[in-house]
N, C-alpha and C positions, 0 to 999 in steps of 0.2 A: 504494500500500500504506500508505502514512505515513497518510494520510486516510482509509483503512480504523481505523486504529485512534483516529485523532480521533472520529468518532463513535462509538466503542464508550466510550473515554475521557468523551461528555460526560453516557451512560448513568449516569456515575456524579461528574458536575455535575466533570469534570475539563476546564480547560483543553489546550489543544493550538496550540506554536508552532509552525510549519512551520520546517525548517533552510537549507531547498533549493527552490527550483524547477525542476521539467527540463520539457525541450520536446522532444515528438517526433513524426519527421514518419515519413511513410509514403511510399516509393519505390513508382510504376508505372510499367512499360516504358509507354511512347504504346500501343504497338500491340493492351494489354490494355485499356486506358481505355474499350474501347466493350463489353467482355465483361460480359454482364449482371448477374454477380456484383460486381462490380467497380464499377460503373456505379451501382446500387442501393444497395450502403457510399457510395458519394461523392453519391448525392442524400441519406441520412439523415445524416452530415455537416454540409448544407449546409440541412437542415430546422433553423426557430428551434425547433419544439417539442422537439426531441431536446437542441438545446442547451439549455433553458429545461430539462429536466428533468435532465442531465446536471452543469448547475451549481446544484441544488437537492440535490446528493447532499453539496457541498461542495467547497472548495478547488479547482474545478475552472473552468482559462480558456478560456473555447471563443470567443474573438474572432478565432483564425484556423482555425478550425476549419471544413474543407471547402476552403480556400483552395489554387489549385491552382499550382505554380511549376515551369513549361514552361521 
């Protein structure tokens, strides 16, 4: 949200410090991991071009982005 309003901010040639960083993960049970919904969120994830467009929005770290922690 913070970064939602940095770009609206720079519409009008306004700076924008971040305060904060947060990081968050996403919990799945193992036994959902191969549910095609599920399976599909974690290949788009793990595509460079989602990230490459997801940090061209701004402010956004996608270097563990897709990364899975069994």
């Amino acid at each position: 949200m913070l970064y939602r309003h940095a770009r609206r901010g720079r519409v009008f040639g306004l700076d924008f410090i971040p305060l904060v960083s947060e990081r968050y993960d996403l919990a799945i049970r193992r036994e959902h991991l191969d549910y095609p919904p599920v399976a599909a969120l974690l290949d788009t994830l793990n595509r460079a071009a989602f990230r490459r467009e997801l940090e061209g929005l701004g402010g956004y770290d996608t270097s563990t982005a897709g990364r899975r922690l069994l």
